[in-house]
N, C-alpha and C positions, 0 to 999 in steps of 0.2 A: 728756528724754523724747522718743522720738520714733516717730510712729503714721503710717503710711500716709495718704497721701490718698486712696486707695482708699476704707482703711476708714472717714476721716473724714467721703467723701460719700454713701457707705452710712446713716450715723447719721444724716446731716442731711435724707436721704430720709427714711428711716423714722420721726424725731422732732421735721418740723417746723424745724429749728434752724438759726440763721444760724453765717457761720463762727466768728465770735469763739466764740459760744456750748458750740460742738461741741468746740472747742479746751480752752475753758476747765473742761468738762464732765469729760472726759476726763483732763486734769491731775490734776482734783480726784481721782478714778476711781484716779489711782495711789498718789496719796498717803492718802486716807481723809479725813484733816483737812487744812486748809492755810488760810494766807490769803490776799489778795486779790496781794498783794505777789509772793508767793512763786508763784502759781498765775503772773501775767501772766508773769513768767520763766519757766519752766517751758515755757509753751505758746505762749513768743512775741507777744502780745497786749499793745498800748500800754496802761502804767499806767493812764490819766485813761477805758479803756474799760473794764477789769476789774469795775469796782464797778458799772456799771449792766449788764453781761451776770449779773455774778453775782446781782443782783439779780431781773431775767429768770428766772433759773432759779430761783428761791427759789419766783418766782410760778407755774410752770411744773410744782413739787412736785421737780423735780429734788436742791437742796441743802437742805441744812439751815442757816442760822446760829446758829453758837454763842455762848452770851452769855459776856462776859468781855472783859477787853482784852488785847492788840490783840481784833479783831475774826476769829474763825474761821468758815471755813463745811466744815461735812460734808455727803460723798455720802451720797447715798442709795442701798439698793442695787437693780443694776440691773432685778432682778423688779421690785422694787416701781413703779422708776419707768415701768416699763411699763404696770402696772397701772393708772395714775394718767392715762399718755397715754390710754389707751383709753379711761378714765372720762370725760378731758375731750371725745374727740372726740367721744364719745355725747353727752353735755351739749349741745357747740355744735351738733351737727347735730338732735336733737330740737330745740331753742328754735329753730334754720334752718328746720325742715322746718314746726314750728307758725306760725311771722310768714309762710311762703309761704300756710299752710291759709289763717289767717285774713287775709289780700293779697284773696283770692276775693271776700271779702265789703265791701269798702273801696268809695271811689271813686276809687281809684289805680287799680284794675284797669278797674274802668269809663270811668277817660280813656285807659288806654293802647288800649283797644279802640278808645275814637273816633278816635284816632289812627291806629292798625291801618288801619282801614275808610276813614276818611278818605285816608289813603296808598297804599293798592289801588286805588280808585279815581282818582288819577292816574295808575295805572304802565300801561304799553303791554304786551297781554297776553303779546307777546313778552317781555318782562324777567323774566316771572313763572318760571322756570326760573334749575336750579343743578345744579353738580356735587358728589358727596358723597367724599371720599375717604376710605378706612378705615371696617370693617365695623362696628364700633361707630359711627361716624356715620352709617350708611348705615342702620344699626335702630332708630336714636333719631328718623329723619327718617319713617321706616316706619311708625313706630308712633302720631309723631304724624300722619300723615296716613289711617292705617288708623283710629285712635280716633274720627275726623271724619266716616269714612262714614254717610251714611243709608240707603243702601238697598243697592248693592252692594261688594263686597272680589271681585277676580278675580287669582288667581294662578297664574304657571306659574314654577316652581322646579325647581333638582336633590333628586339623593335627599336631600346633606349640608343643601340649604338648608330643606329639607324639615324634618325634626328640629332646625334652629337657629330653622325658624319657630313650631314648636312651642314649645319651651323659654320662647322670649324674647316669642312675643306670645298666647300659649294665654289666657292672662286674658283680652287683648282681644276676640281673637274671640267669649269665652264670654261677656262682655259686649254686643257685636255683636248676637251672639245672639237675644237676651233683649230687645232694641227692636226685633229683627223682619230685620235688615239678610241680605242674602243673602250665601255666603260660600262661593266657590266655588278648590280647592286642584288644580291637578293638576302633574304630579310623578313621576318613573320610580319603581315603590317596587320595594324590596327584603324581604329579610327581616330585616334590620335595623329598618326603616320598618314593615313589616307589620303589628304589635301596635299599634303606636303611633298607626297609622293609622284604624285600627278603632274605636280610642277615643275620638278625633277625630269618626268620620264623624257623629257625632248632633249634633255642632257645626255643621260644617261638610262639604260636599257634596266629597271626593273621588273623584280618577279616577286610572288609572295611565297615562302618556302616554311614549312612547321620545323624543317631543322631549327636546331640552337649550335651553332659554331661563331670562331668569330679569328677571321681572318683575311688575309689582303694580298694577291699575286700580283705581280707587275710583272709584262712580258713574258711571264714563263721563267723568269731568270728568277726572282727575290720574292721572298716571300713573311710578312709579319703575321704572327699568329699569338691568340693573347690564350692564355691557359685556364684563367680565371672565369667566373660565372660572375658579368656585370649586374646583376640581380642581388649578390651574395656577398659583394666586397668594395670596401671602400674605396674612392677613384685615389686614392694614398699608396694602397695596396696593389692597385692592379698591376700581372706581369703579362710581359708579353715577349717573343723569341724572334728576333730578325735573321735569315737566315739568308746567305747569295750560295744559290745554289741552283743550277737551272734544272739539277737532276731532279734533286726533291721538288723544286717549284710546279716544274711544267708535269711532273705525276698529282699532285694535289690540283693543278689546276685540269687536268684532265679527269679527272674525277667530281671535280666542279664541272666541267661541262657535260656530262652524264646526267647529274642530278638539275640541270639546268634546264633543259628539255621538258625536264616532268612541271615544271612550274611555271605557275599562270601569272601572265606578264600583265603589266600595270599599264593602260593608254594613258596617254598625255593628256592634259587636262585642257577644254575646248574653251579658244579667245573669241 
């Protein structure tokens, strides 16, 4: 038998599975029935490793073992074992997602904070800064510092960043919200942006600006700033600079509130 490795590392994306496994998966796959024997030939895979990958898979919902001697193992077919991956991956990540809920409530969490605190308070305010590469890193760092605000969020973004800040942190803000925090978006809109915008504005205080910058104050204290032209590079590529600094923040947000004045704000859109 023989199967691309292409398509072998396809499988092993998609189903979790080390190589013996995917190998041995597959063998089975051509034949229907087979044993341990026959599968390791087949697919290449040392004797003395067959019986616990097969095994592996048993637990996995992949094969079947057959009773009777010698010892068989059947496929299963490939819907189904999909069906089963999916099942478990919801499985492990609800029971993941519940030991994080309840972490909240522990004193695990309450030592790593005095850790945390304890730790910030040696570091030299200079250290407190980082580079973020790749825009999925760069909205997971965003969002945890946007989450933090207490009083302000100040943003000046492109059109495109405009609707990916919507998308990705429209909870936040409306959370924000809702404790009072001041939240202020400007942003060249189009009409693309326009409707979406409007919807927005009861949340959060827009304005339309011909600037292109693209950056994010919190409080005055912290500040994300991305360096890159989101027109010009790939969301792989993009960087961006977190810095805690309330000297640099609150001068850059003081200079956002200069050019804030000049621009014409967006009304809410009428229910």
């Amino acid at each position: 038998m023989i199967v691309k490795e292409e398509f072998l590392s396809k499988l092993r994306r998609y189903f979790s599975l080390n190589l013996y496994e995917v190998k041995i998966w597959t063998a089975l796959l051509s034949r229907g029935v087979s044993t341990a024997g026959e599968l390791s030939d087949i697919a290449n895979v040392p004797r003395s490793r067959s019986y616990d990958v097969l095994e592996s898979l048993e637990k996995k919902g992949f094969v079947i073992m057959k009773l009777g001697k010698p010892i068989k193992y059947i496929a299963v077919p490939p819907k189904e074992v999909v069906e089963r991956v999916k099942k478990n991956i919801k499985t492990e990540s609800d029971t993941s997602i519940k030991n994080l809920d309840n972490l909240k409530n522990t004193e695990v969490i309450d030592e790593l904070n005095s850790l945390h605190t304890q730790g910030v308070e040696l570091v030299e305010p200079a250290d407190l800064s980082g580079s973020l590469r790749g825009r999925h890193n760069l909205y997971n760092h965003l969002e945890m510092t946007i989450r933090g605000a207490e009083k302000t969020v100040s943003i000046m973004t492109t059109s495109q960043g405009f609707l990916r800040k919507i998308e990705g942190l429209g909870d936040v803000f409306a959370a924000l919200k809702k404790r009072g925090v001041k939240i202020r978006i400007a942003a060249p809109l189009t009409k693309e942006t326009e409707s979406t915008a409007k919807e927005l504005a009861g949340v959060a205080e827009i304005k339309n600006t011909t600037a292109k910058a693209r950056f994010v104050v919190v409080d005055g204290k912290e500040i994300v700033f991305m360096i890159m032209d989101d027109e010009e590079v790939h969301p792989t590529y993009d960087i961006g600079i977190w810095i805690n600094s309330p000297f640099f923040s609150s001068a850059i947000e003081n200079l956002f509130d200069v050019a804030w004045k000049a621009m014409k704000e967006v009304k809410a859109k009428a229910k």
